[in-house]
C-alpha positions as CSV (number, residue, x, y, z in Angstrom):
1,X,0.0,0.0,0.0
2,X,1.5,3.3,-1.1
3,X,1.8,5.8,2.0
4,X,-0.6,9.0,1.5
5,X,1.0,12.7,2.7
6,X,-1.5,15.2,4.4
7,X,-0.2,19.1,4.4
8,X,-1.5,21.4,6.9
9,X,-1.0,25.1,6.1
10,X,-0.2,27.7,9.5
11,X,-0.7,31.0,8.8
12,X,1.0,33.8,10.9
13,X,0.8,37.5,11.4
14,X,3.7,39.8,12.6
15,X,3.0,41.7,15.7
16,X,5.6,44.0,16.8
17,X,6.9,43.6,20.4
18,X,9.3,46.3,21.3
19,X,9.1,48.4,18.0
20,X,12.2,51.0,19.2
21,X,14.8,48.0,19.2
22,X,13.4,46.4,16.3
23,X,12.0,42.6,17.8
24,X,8.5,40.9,16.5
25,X,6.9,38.2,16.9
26,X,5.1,36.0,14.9
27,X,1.3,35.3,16.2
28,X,-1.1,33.0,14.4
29,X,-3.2,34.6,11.9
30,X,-6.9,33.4,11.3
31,X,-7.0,31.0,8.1
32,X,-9.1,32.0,5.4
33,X,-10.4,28.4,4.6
34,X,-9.3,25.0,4.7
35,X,-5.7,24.8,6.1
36,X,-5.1,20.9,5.4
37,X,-5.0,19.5,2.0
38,X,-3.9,15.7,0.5
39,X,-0.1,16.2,-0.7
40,X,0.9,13.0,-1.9
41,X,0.7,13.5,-5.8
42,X,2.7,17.0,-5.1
43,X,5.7,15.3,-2.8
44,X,6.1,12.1,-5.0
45,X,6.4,14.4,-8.3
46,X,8.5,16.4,-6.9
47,X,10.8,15.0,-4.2
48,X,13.0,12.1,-4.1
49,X,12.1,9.0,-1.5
50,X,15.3,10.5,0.5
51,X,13.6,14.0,0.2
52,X,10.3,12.9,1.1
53,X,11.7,11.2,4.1
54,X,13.9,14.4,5.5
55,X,10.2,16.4,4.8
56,X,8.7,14.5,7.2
57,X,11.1,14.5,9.8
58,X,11.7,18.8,9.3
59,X,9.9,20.8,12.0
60,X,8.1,23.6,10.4
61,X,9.9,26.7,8.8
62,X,12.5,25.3,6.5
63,X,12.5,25.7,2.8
64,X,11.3,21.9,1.9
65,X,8.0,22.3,4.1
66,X,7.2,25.5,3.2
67,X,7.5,24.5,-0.7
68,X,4.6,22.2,-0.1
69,X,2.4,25.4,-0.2
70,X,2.9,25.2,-4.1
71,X,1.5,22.1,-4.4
72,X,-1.5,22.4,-7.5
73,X,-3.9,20.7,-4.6
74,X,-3.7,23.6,-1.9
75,X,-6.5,25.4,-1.5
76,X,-5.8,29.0,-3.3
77,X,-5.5,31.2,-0.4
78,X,-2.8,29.2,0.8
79,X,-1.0,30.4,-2.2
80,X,-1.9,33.9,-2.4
81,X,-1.0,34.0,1.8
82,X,1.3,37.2,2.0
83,X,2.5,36.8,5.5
84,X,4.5,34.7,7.3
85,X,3.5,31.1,7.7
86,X,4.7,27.8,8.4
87,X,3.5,24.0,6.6
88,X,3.8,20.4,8.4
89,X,3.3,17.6,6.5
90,X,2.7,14.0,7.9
91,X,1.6,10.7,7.0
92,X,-1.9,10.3,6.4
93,X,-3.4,7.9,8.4
């Protein structure tokens, strides 16, 4: 049986904490729809077993999670999402 990737999308909003020295923080942001999405087709077309495998094992924020938001099958705001945000994928149970 061929394993099945789920996506879940985490979308983020700046909020400045101490504005004269410069820091922010990153809040969550309210989602403008669905936030999880099947990424199987995406991750097998486009990653390598290896690749697929380090995905999975990435926490959130690094450039091979947060390329998943590409994938043809995310729901369109995802896409268009101009803040900050952050994607987990797992194994679909």
């Amino acid at each position: 049986m061929a394993c099945r990737y789920r996506a879940t999308f985490h979308p983020q909003q700046d909020r400045a904490a101490d504005r004269g020295r410069g820091l922010a923080s990153i809040d969550p942001a309210e989602p403008r729809g669905e936030t999880s999405w099947d990424c199987t087709d995406y991750l097998t077309s486009q990653y390598s077993d290896a690749q697929r495998a380090e995905l999975l094992q990435e926490s959130v924020g690094s450039e091979l999670t947060d390329s998943v938001r590409n994938d043809p099958a995310a729901p369109a705001w995802v896409g268009a999402w101009e803040g900050p945000f952050e994607v987990t994928v797992e194994v679909a149970l």
